[in-house]
N, C-alpha and C positions, 0 to 999 in steps of 0.2 A: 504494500500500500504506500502510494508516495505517500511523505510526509510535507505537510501543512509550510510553506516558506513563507516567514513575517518576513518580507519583504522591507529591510531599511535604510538600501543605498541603491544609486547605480552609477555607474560608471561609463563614461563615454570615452570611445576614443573615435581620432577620427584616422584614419586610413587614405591616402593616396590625395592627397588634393594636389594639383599640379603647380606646384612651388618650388624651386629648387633649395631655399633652405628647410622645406617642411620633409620629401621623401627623396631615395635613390629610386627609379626607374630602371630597371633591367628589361631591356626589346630582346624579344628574339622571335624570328620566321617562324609562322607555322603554317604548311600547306593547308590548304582549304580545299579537296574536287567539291565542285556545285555540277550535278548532270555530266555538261562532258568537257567544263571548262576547270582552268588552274585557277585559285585567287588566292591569296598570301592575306592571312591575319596577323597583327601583331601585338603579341600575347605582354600585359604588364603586369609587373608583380612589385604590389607598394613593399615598401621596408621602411623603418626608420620609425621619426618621430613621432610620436603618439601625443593625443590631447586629452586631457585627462579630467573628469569633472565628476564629483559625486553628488548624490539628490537623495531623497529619502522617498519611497515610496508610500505607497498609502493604501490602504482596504477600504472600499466601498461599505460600512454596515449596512446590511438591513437593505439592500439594493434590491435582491431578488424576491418577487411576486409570485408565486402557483398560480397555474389556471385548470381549474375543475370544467373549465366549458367541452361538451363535447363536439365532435367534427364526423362531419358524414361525407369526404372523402380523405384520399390518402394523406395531403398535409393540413393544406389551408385551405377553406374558400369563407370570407366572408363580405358583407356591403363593402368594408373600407379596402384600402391598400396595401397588399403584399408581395415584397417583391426581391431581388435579391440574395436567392436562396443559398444555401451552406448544405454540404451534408458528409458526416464522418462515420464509418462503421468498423464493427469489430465483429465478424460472424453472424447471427441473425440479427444483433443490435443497430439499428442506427439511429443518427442521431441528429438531426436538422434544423438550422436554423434563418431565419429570415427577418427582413425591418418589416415592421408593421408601421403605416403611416393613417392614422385617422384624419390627420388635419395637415396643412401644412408647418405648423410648428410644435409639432411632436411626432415622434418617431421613436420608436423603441426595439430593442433586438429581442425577439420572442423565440422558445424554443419548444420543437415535440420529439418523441421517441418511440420508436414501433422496436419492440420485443419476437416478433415476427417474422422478421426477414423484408418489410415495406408493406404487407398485406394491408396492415392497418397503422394509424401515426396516432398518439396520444399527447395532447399540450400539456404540455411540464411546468411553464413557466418565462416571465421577461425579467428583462432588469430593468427599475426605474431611474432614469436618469434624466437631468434634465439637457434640453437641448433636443437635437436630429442625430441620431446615431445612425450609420447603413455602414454597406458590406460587410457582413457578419462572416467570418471563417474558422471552421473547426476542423480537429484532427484527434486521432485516438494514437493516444501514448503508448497504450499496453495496458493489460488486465481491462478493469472498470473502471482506468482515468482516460480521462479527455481533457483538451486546452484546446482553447475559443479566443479571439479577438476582434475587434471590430474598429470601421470607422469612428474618430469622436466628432464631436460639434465643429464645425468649420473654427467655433469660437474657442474654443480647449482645446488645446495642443496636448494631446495624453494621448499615452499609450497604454493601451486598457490589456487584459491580461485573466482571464476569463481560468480560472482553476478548478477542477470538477474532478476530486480525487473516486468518486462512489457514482457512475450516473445513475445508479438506481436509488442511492438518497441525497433527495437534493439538500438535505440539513449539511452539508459537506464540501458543499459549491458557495465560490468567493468569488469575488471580483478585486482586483488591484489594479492600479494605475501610477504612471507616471508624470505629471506635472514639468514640461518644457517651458515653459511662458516667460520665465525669467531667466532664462537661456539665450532666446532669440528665435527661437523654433514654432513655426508656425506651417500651414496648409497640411496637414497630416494628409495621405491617399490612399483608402483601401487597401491596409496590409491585409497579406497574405501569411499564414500559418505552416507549420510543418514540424511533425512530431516525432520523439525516438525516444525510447526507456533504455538506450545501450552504455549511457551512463548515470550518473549520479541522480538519487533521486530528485534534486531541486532542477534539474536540465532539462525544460520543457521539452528544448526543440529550436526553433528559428521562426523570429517574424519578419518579412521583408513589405518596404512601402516606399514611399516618394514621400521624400517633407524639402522643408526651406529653413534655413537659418540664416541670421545676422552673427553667429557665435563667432565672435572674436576674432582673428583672423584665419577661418576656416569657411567662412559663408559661402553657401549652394542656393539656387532656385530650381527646385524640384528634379531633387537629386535623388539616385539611389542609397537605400538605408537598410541597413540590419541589425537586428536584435538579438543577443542572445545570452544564457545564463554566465555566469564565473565559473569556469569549470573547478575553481578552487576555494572557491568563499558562498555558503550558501545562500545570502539574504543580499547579493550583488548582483550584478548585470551587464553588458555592453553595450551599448552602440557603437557602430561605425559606419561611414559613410564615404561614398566617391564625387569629384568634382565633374561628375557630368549633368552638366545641367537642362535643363529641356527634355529629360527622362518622362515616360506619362506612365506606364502603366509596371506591377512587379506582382512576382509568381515567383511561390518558392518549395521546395522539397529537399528531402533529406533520401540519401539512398544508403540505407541501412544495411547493404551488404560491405560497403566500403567504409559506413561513418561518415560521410563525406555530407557537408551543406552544400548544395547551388540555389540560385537566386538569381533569375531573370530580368530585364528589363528591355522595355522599347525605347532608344534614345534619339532625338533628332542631331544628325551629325550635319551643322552647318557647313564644311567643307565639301562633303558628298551632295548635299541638298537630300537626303533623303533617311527616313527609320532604319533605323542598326537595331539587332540585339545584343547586348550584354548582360553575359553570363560571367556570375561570379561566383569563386568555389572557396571553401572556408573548411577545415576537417572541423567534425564535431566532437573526434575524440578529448582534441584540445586545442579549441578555434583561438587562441590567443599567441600559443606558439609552432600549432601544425602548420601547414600547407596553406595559403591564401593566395589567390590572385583573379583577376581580372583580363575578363578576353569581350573583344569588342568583334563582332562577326560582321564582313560586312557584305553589303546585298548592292543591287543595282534598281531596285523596288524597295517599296514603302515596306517593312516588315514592323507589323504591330501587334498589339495585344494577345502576348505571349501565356501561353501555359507551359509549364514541364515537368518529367517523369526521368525518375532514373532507376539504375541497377544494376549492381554490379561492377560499375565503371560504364552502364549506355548509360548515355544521359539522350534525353529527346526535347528539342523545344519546339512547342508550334506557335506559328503565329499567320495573322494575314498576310497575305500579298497581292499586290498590283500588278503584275511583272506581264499577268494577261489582258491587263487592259479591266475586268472585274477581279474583281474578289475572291480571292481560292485560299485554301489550306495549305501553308507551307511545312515542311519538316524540317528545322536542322537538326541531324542525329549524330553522334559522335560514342566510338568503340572504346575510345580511352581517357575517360575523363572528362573528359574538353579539350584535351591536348592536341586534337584534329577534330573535322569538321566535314559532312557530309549532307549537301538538300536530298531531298526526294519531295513531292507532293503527292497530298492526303485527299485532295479533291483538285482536279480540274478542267470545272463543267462550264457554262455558258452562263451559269447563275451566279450570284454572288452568295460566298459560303462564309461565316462572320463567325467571331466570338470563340475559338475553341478553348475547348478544358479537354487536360490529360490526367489519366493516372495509369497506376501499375497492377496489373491483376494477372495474379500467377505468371505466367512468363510472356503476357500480352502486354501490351500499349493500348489504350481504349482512348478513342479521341470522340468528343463530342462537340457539333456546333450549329446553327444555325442557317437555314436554305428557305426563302419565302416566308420565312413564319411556320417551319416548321423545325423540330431538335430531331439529328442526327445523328447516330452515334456508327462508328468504325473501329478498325482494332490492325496491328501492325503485330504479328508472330516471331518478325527478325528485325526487333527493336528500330524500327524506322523505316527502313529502307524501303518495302511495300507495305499496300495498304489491303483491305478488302471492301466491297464494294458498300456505299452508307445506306444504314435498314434507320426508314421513319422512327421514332421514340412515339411521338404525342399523339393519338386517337382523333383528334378534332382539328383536320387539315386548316392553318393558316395559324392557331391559336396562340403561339409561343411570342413571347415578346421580344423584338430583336434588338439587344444592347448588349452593352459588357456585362460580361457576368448574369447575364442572366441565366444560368443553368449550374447546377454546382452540382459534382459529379466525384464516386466512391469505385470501389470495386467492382460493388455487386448492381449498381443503380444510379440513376440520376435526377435530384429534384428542377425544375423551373417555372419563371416566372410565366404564367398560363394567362389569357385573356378571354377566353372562351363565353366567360358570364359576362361581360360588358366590364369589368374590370378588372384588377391582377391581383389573381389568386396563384397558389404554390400546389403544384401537382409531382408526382412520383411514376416512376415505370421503374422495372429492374431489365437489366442486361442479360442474355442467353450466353452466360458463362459461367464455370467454376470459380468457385470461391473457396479458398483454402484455409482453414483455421488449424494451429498448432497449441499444444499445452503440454507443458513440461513435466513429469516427475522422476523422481528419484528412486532410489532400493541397490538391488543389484546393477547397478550402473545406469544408465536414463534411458527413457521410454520417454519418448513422444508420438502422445496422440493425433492422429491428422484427420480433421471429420472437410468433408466437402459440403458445403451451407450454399453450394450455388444452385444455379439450372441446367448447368449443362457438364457434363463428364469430363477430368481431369485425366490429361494422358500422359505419361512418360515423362513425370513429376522429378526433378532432381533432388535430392538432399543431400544434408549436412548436418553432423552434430559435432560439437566441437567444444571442448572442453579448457580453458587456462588459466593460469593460476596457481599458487601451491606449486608441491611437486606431484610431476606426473609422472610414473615409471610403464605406463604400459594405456596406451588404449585412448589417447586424449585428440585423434579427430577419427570421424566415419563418416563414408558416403557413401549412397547409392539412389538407384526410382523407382518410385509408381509407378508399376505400370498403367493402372488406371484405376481412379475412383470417380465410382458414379455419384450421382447430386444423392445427398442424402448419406451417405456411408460414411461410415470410420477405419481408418490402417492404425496399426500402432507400426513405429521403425525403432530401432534399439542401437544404442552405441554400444553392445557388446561388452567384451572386458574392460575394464577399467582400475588399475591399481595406482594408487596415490595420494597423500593427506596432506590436508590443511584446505582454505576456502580457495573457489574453484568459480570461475563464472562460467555458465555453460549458453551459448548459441547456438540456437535450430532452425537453417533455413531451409524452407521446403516453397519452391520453385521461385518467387516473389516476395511470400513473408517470410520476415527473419522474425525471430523473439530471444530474448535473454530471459536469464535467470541467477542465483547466486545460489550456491548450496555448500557443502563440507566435505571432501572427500578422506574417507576415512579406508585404506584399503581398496577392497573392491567394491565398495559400498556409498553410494549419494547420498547424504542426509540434511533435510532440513532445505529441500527447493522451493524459493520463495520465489 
C-alpha cells in the first residue's frame, strides 16, 4: 500500500535553457529514415547548472464530494456539460474521469468507476474547487492506487496532484497542490500523467505540461515542463523545464520495461516555419542523475498534437500531419530509445483524421482518433511500423466531438466526448483485444498469476520473472510464452529454483505489463511478497 506523502517542499530545477553561462550543449548526428528519404536530427543533452527553489506544498481538506446519483449509460449523460474524458484501468477496474461544466464559471473534475470490465460506470465522486478546472488525467500505479491530475484555473498557477492510494475507498483519496504564483509561473496547459510503482513508494510517476514563467533569469512562454518525485527525499519534488518556446501541446509515458520517462511535445520551430516534435527522455530509476536529454525531430509538415506509447526501448509518437495536403495520422517510431527515428503512417485517407491517443496493450500499439465525427481506433503489432485497417468505436454515426483530447483511451477501452443528445455527454466502448493482468506470490520461489480480463485471445505471450537484490546463488531471472490464453482464463508461470537470502525485489513482465514486488529470500523460499 503506498504510503500517505505530506507533501512539504518542492524543488525546481531548470534544465537546458539556451544560455551559454547556464548549460554545456553536447550535438551529435542522428540519422532519421522518414519513408525512403535521409534527414539528420540533432540530439541535445543539457548538463550543468541547475536552479534551485523550494515551496511547501499543501493538501486540499475536505475537497472531495460522493455522488450517490445514478447513470443509465456507461459514463455520463446529463442536461449540463461533459466533456474531456480520462480513463485508467487495472484489469476489470476502470477508472474515468471528466470536467463537468454546469455554467460557464464552474467546472469541476468528476469521477466514476465500473468494477466490471466498462459494462457499467458508477459516480464516485468530484473535487470542489473553486474556479474552471478541465483536462483531467489519470493512470494506475499498481495494486489499488491511482494518480490523477488536472488542468487548474487559468487564474492559479498549481499543480494539482490527485493521490488515490485504495480506489475502492475513497476515505483514502487526497488532493495536493502546488502554488507557483510567486514564482512567476503562470498559463498552466493540460498536463499529462504517467505512472510506475518500480520505485519508491512516494514516486508517482511523471506529469508533463506547457507553463510560462518570469523566474528569474530562466523565463519561457509556453514551454515544455516536467514533474516528478525526489527519488531520495520523500515529501520533495522537481520540476524542470526547456527553453523552447511556442510548445502547445504535451503527452507523456513511462515504459516500464526500461524505467525510462519520455514526454512529448509539438513545438513551433521559427526557423523551419513549421510543428517539430520533441521528445524528451528522463530515467525514472533516478531522473536527477540517470540519462536525460532532448531530441527535437524534424518534419517538413505541420506535426501536432502528439500522443505516445513505449516498451521496451519502442517508443511510438503520433501526431497530425499536413504533409497530404488534409489531415492524416502520423507515426514517428523508434527501436532504440529515441536514439533513431522512423515515420510510417497510421491513416492516409482523403479525410481529415485528428486528435490521436496511444497506448500499450500486450504487445500492441492501439491508436485512437477522430474521422467526420466519428472515434476510431487501430492497432500496430511491430510497434509502429504498420498499421491495420481503423474499425468505427461510437454506434451513433457523426456523434463524437472533434477536439483535442476528446477521447481518453486504456488498454482494454476508450471513453469520449459524445454529442448524440444535443449536448456532450461521456460515452465508453471496449476494444476486441487481450488484456493481460499479472499478481505476484511467493512460497517455493514465485508464481505469477496471469488471468486475460480482455475480448479477445492472447497469443505467444512472452515473459519474464526476474529476481534482484540480496544475494542470489541460483535461479534469479526466467523466461518463457503463452502460448495462448483465451478472454476469461488464468496461467500461472513459475520462476523455478530459487536459492538466496536477504530482500529481493522481484519483476514480472508478461508481454506489455510489467509489475514489481519486494519480498525476503530466505533459501529457496519467497516470503513476505508485498
Amino acid at each position: 500500500m503506498k504510503e500517505k506523502a505530506v507533501l512539504v517542499g518542492i524543488v525546481l530545477v531548470m534544465a537546458g535553457l539556451a544560455s551559454a553561462n547556464f548549460f554545456v550543449a553536447e550535438q551529435k548526428e542522428v540519422n532519421i529514415s522518414m519513408i525512403s528519404q535521409e534527414y539528420t536530427i540533432k540530439a541535445i543533452k543539457a548538463k550543468g547548472h541547475e536552479h534551485l527553489l523550494r515551496v511547501e506544498g499543501k493538501e486540499i481538506k475536505n475537497a472531495f464530494r460522493p455522488i450517490a446519483k445514478p447513470m443509465n449509460i456507461p459514463v455520463a449523460n446529463t442536461e449540463d456539460t461533459e466533456y474531456h474524458p480520462t480513463i485508467a484501468s487495472s484489469g476489470t477496474t476502470l477508472f474515468a474521469g471528466y470536467a463537468y461544466a454546469p455554467s460557464l464559471l464552474e467546472q469541476d473534475i468528476y469521477m466514476v468507476l465500473s468494477t466490471d470490465g466498462g459494462q457499467t460506470f458508477t459516480p464516485v465522486g468530484y473535487w470542489t474547487i473553486d474556479g474552471v478546472e478541465d483536462y483531467p488525467s489519470f493512470d494506475h500505479w499498481g495494486g489499488n492506487t491511482y494518480f490523477g491530475t488536472f488542468m487548474p484555473d487559468p487564474n492559479t498557477p498549481y499543480t494539482y496532484l490527485m493521490e488515490i492510494p485504495d480506489i475502492t475507498d475513497t476515505a483514502t483519496w487526497s488532493l495536493v497542490y502546488w502554488d507557483w504564483s510567486s514564482y512567476g509561473w503562470h498559463d498552466f496547459q493540460a498536463p499529462t500523467i504517467a505512472c510506475h510503482n518500480s520505485q519508491s513508494p512516494w514516486e508517482f510517476g511523471v506529469i508533463g505540461f506547457i507553463a510560462s514563467t518570469e523566474y528569474e533569469s530562466a523565463p519561457c512562454v509556453s514551454a515544455p515542463h516536467m514533474f516528478f518525485a525526489d527519488p531520495d527525499t520523500e515529501n520533495s519534488g522537481w520540476i524542470s523545464w526547456w527553453s523552447y518556446n511556442n510548445s502547445a501541446h504535451a503527452t507523456a509515458t513511462i515504459d516500464k520495461a526500461t524505467d525510462m520517462i519520455y514526454c512529448a511535445y509539438d513545438w513551433y520551430n521559427e526557423t523551419s516555419a513549421t510543428y517539430n516534435i520533441l521528445v524528451w527522455g528522463r530515467s525514472f530509476e533516478d531522473p536527477l542523475e540517470g540519462e536525460s536529454w532532448l531530441y527535437e525531430i524534424p518534419s517538413t509538415f505541420y506535426a501536432q498534437y502528439p500522443a505516445i506509447a513505449a516498451h521496451d526501448g519502442h517508443v511510438v509518437v503520433l501526431c497530425q500531419s499536413d504533409e497530404h495536403i488534409n489531415q492524416d495520422i502520423a507515426c514517428f517510431y523508434s527501436s532504440d530509445g529515441g536514439a533513431t527515428w522512423e515515420l510510417s503512417y497510421v491513416t492516409n485517407s482523403p479525410e481529415d483524421d485528428l486528435y490521436p491517443s496511444a497506448v500499450i496493450s500486450g504487445d500492441k500499439i492501439i491508436c485512437t482518433f477522430v474521422r467526420n465525427g466519428d472515434l476510431y481506433y487501430t492497432y500496430s503489432e511491430d510497434w509502429g511500423t504498420t498499421w491495420e485497417e481503423p474499425i468505427k468505436l461510437n454506434d451513433v454515426d457523426g456523434s463524437v466531438a472533434s477536439e483535442w483530447r476528446t477521447a481518453g483511451i486504456t488498454e482494454s477501452g476508450a471513453v469520449w466526448t459524445d454529442t448524440r443528445d444535443g449536448n456532450a455527454d461521456i460515452y465508453y466502448n471496449s476494444f476486441p483485444v487481450p488484456v493481460l493482468t499479472a499478481e505476484i506470490t511467493g512460497g517455493f520461489g514465485v508464481t505469477v498469476t496471469v488471468s486475460n480480463v480482455g475480448t479477445a485471445a492472447a497469443e505467444n505471450v512472452p515473459w519474464s520473472i526476474e529476481l534482484s537484490g540480496g544475494l542470489i546463488l541460483m535461479g534469479g531471472k526466467k523466461e518463457g510464452t503463452i502460448p495462448s490464453l483465451a478472454p476469461g482464463e488464468s496461467t500461472t508461470i513459475k520462476s523455478g529454483l530459487v536459492l538466496g537470502i536477504g530482500k529481493t525485489t522481484i519483476t514480472a513482465t508478461v508481454g506489455g505489463t510489467s509489475i514489481t514486488a519486494s519480498g525476503f529470500l530466505l533459501g529457496p523460499f519467497v516470503l513476505g511478497v508485498k
